[in-house]
MARKOLGU-172338 format. One record per residue (C-alpha): residue in three letters; x, y, z. Coordinates in steps of 0.1 Angstrom, whole numbers, plus 5000, padded with zeros to 4 digits. Layout:
BEGIN
ALAXYZ...
# end
This chain:
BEGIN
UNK661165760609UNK660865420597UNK657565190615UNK658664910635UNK656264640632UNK655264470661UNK656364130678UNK654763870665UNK654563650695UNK651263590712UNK650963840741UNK652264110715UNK648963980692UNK646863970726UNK647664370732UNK647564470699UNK644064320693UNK642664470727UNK643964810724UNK642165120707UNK644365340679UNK645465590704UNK646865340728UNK648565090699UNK649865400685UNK651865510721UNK652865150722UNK654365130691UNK656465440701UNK657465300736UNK658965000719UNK660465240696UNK662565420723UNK663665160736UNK665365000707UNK666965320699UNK667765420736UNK669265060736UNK671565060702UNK672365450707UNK675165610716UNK676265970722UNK678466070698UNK682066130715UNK683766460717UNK686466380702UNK687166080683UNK690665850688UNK692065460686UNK692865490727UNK691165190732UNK692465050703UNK696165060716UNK695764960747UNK693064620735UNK695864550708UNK698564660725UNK700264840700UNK703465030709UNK704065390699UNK707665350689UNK707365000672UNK709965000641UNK709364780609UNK712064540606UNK715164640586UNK715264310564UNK711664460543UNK713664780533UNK716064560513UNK716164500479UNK718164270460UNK719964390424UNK719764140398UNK722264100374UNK720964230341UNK720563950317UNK722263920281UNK723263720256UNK726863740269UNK727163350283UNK725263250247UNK727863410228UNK730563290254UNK729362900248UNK728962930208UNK732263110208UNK733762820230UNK732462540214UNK734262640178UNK737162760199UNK737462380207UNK736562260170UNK738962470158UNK741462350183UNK740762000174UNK741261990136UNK744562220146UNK745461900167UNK744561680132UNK746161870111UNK749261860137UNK748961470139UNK749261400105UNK752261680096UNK754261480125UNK753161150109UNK755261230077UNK758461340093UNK758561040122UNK761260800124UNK760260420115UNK761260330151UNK759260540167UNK756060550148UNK752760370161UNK752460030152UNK749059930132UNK746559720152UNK743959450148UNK740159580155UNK739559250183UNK735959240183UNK735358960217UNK732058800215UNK731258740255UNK727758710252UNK726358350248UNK723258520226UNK725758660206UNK728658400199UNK725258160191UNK724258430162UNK727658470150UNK728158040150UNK724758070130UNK725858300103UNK729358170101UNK728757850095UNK724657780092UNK724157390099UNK721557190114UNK723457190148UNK724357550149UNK721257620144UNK719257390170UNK721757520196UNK721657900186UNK717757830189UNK718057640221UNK720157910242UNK717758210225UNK714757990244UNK716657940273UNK717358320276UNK713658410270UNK712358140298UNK715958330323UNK714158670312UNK710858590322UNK711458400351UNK713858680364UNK711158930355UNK708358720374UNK710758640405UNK711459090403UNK707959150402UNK707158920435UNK709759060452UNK708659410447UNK705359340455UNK706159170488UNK708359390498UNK705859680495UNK703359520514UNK705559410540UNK706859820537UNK703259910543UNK702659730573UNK705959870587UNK704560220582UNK700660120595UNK702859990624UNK704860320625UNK702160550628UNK700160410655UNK703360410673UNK703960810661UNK700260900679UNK702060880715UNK704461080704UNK702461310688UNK700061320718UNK703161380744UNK704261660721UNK700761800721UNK699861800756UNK703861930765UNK702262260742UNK699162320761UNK700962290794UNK703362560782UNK700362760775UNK698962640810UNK702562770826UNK702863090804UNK699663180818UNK699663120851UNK703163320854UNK701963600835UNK698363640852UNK700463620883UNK702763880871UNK700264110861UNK697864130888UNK700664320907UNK700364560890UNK696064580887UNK695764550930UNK692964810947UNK693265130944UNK694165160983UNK696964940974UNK700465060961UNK701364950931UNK704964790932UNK707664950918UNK709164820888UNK712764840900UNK714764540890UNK712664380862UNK714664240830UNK713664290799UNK714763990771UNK717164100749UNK718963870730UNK721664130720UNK722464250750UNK725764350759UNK727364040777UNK726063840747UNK727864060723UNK730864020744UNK730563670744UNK730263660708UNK733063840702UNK734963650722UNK733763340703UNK734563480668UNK737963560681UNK739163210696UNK737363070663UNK739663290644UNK742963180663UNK741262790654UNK741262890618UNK744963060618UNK746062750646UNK744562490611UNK746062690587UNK749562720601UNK749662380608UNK748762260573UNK751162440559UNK753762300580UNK752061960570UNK752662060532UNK755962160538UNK757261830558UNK755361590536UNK756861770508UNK760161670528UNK759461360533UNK758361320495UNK761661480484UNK763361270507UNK762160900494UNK762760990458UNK766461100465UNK766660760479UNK764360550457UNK767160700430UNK769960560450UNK768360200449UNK767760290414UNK771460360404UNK772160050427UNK770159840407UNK771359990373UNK774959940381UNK774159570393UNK772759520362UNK775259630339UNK777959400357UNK775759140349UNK775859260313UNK779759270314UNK780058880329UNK777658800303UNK779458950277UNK782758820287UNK781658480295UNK779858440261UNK780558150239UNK779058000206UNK777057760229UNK775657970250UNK774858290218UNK771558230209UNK770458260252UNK772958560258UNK771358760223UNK768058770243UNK769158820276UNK771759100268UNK768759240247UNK766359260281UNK768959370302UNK769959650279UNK766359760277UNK766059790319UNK769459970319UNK768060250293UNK771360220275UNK772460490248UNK773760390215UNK777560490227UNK777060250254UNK775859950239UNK778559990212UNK780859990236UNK780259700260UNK779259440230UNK783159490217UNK783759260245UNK782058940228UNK784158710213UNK782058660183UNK783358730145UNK783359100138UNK780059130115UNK778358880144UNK778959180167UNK777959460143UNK774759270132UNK774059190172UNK774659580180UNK772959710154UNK769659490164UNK769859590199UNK770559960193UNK767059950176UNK764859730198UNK765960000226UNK765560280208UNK762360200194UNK759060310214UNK756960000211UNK756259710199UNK753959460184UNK751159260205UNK751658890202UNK749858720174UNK748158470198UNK746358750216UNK746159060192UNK746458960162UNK749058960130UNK748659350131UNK746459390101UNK744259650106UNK741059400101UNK738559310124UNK739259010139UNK736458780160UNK737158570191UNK734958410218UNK735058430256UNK732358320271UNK731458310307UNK727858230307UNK725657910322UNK723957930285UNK727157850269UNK727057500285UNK723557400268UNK725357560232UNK727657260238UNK724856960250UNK723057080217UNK725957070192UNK726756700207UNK723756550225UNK725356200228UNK727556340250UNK726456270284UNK728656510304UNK727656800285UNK724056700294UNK725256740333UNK727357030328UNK724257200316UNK722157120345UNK724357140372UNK725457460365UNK722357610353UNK720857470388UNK723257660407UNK723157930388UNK719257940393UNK719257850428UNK722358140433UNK720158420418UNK717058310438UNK718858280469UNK720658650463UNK716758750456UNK715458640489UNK718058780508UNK718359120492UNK714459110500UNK714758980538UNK717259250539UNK715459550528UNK712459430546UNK714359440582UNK716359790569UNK712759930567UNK711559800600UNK714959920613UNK714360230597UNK710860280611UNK712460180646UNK714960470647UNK712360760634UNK710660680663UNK713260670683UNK714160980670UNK710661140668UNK710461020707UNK713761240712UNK712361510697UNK709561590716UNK711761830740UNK713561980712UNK709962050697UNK708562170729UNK711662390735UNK711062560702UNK707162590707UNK708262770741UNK710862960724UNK708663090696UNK706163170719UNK708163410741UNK709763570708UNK705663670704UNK704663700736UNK708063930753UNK706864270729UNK703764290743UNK704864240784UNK707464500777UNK705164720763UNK702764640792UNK705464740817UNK706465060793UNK702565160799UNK702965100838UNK705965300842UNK704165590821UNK701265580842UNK698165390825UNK695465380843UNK693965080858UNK691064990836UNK693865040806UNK696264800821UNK693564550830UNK692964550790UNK696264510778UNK696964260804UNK693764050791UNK694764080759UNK698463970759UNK696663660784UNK694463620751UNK697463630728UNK699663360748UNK696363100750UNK695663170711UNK698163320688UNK700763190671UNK702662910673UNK699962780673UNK699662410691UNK698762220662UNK701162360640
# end
C-alpha cells in the first residue's frame, strides 16, 4: 500500500512532533481510511449505461437520418469532351475554308450585275491626338508642328488633372463611406441588443413552460400522477399537413395547366393577329404598287423632249420601288414618244440598274471605289479648337473659341464629378438607412427562427420524456431527464450568440 505523507499544515506538524511511533503510525492509518473509505466505491453487480440514458436522454428507438445513407454517383471522367472540342474546332476550320473555297468558285461564274462592288478602306481620324500626328507627318512645318505639340501638352495637363480630380473623388467618397458605416454600426448595436435579449427571453419562456410542464409529472409520491391523455406531440408531417399539401400541389398544378393553356391560346391568336396585318399590310402594298405604275404610265405618255432628261431618272426610281421584270419595263417604255434607239438605249439602262444588286457609295463620302486606304478627319474634340488658335495665332476668334469651349468643357466634367460624387455619397447613406431598416425588421424573423430551431432540438427529448412516463420511469429517473432537457433548452444549440 502506498504511504500517504502527512498534512503539512501546522496542527498536522504539532501532532506529528508530539506523538510516539506507535501512535503516528495508527494516525497515519486513520487518515488512510478515510481517504479510501471517501473515494471508494463498491463495485456494482452488474454494470449498465441506465443512468446514462436517462442523464442524456437517449431514446431506444432513435433512427439515423436517411439523407447520411446516400451516396452520390459521379460521372466517370474521360477524355470524351477533349476529343469532342478538338474534333469541333477543325469541324469548324474545315467548314470555313469549305465556305472559302465556295466564295471564290461563285466569284468566277457571277454575273457583272450582280457581283460586289470594290470599296475604299475609309480610315476616319476622330481623335484630336491623332489627326495632330497625321497633320505632322503629312505635311511637317513649323505650324503643324507647334500645334501637334500644343494639343499633345494640352492632353497630358486633361490627363492629369482628370487623374488628380479621380483620385479626390475616390478618396472623399471613401471617407465620407466610412463614416456612413461608423454611423451604421452604432446604430446596428440596438438592434443587435433587441435581438439578443428577444433570445434569452425565449430561453426564459421555454423554461418556465417546460419546468411547469414537468413537475406534473415529478409531484409526491401520495400524489397521482396525471394522465397523459390528450397531449400532442409535434409532428410536422402529420396527416392534415400532408392533406394540405396535397391539396396545394394540386391547385398549383391546375395554375400551371390554367398558364399553359392560356399561352397557347396567346400564341395561337397573336399568330392570328400577325397573319392578319401582313394580309393587309400586302393589300396597301399592291395599293401602293398599282398607284405607282399609273404614275409610271402618265409619265410615260406625257413625256416630251423637254421634260426627257427629268422623266429618265424619275421613271428609273419608280421602276426600282415597283420591282419591275424585264418583260415589264419593255413593255410600258414602248409608250414614249422618243426615236426608236432613244427607247432601246433608255430600256436597256433601266433593265440593268434594276436588275443589278447594288451600287456604288458616292464619291463625296466613300470614295472613287479604289480599294486604297483613304484618310479623312472628323473631329469632335475641345483640343481641336487650340489645333486651330496654333496654326493661326493672329486670329483672335480662334483664341476665344479655345477658351470658351475648353472652359465649359472643364467646368462640365467637374461639375458631372461632383455630382456623381454627392450622388454616391447620399446612395450610401441611403443604403445604410434601409439595412437598418431592414436589420430592425428582422429581429422577429430572427427570433422566430431562434424559437423555431430551438423546438426542432428541444421536441425529441420532451417526447421522449413523456415516452418514459407512459412506460413507467421511476421518479428519481424522470427528475433527471427532466433536468437535463431544462439544461439543454438554457445551453445547447442555437445557441444565443450565434
Amino acid at each position: 500500500m502506498t504511504k500517504i505523507n502527512p498534512l503539512i499544515d501546522a496542527e498536522s506538524r504539532r501532532q506529528q512532533k508530539n506523538m510516539t511511533n506507535s501512535q503516528r503510525k495508527v494516525n497515519n492509518s486513520l487518515k488512510e481510511g478515510v481517504i479510501v473509505n471517501s473515494f471508494y466505491k463498491e463495485t456494482p453487480q452488474s454494470i449498465d449505461l441506465h443512468d446514462t440514458y436517462d442523464a442524456l436522454i437517449i431514446s431506444q428507438d432513435a433512427q439515423m437520418p436517411s439523407k447520411l445513407l446516400e451516396k452520390e454517383s459521379s460521372k466517370e471522367k474521360n477524355l470524351l469532351p477533349i476529343s469532342a472540342l478538338v474534333v469541333g474546332v477543325m469541324g469548324a476550320v474545315a467548314l470555313m475554308t469549305a465556305f472559302v473555297r465556295r466564295s471564290a468558285k461563285i466569284n468566277l461564274s457571277i454575273d457583272q450585275a450582280k457581283r460586289l462592288p470594290a470599296t475604299t478602306r475609309n480610315v476616319a481620324l476622330n481623335e484630336e491626338t491623332h489627326q495632330a500626328i497625321y497633320q505632322m507627318v503629312q505635311a511637317p512645318n513649323q505650324k503643324t508642328i507647334l500645334a501637334g505639340a500644343g494639343v499633345l501638352t494640352l492632353t497630358a495637363m486633361a490627363f492629369m488633372g482628370k487623374t488628380f480630380l479621380d483620385g479626390f473623388k475616390d478618396v472623399w467618397i471613401k471617407r465620407k463611406e466610412a463614416d456612413i458605416q461608423k454611423d451604421l454600426q452604432e446604430n446596428l448595436i440596438d438592434v443587435e441588443t433587441q435581438s439578443f435579449s428577444g433570445k434569452m427571453q425565449i430561453i426564459r419562456g421555454m423554461l418556465s413552460k417546460r419546468a411547469g410542464e414537468f413537475e406534473k409529472y415529478l409531484a409526491d409520491d401520495n400524489e397521482p400522477i396525471l394522465p397523459n391523455f390528450g397531449r400532442k406531440k409535434l409532428n410536422p408531417l402529420s396527416f392534415m399537413g400532408a392533406e394540405q399539401n396535397k391539396e396545394k400541389n394540386k391547385n398549383s398544378n391546375l395554375k400551371y395547366i390554367a398558364l399553359g393553356l392560356g399561352t397557347f391560346a396567346s400564341i395561337v391568336g397573336l399568330g392570328f393577329v400577325a397573319m392578319r396585318n401582313l394580309t393587309k399590310g400586302k393589300i396597301h402594298l399592291d395599293k401602293y404598287i398599282n398607284d405607282t405604275k399609273g404614275v409610271i404610265n402618265e409619265i410615260v405618255s406625257s413625256s416630251t423632249d423637254a421634260t426627257k432628261e427629268i422623266d429618265k431618272v424619275n421613271l428609273k426610281n419608280l421602276f426600282q420601288v415597283t420591282a419591275s421584270s424585264p418583260a415589264e419595263i419593255t413593255e410600258t417604255l414602248k409608250g414614249l414618244k422618243w426615236s426608236p434607239e432613244e427607247i432601246n438605249k433608255f430600256t436597256a439602262e433601266t433593265i440593268n440598274e434594276v436588275m443589278t444588286s447594288t451600287t456604288k457609295v458616292n464619291e463625296a463620302m466613300g470614295g472613287n471605289g479604289s480599294p486604297k486606304p483613304a484618310f479623312y478627319s472628323h473631329v469632335d474634340d475641345y483640343r481641336a479648337f487650340l489645333y486651330n488658335w496654333l496654326l493661326d495665332t493672329s486670329n483672335p476668334q480662334f483664341k476665344q473659341l479655345f477658351f470658351g469651349i475648353t472652359g465649359v468643357t472643364a467646368l462640365s466634367y467637374g461639375g458631372k464629378l461632383v455630382g456623381d460624387a454627392i450622388k454616391d455619397v447620399q446612395v450610401k447613406k441611403i443604403n445604410a438607412q434601409t439595412e437598418l431598416e431592414l436589420q430592425q425588421r428582422l429581429v422577429s424573423t430572427e427570433l422566430r427562427n431562434f424559437k423555431s430551431k430551438k423546438d426542432a432540438a428541444i421536441q425529441p427529448l420532451v417526447d421522449e420524456f413523456y415516452k418514459q412516463v407512459d412506460a413507467g420511469k421511476s421518479k428519481p429517473e424522470l427528475k433527471t431527464m427532466a433536468e437535463n432537457i431544462l439544461f439543454e433548452i438554457k445551453n445547447g444549440a442555437p445557441f444565443v450568440y450565434s
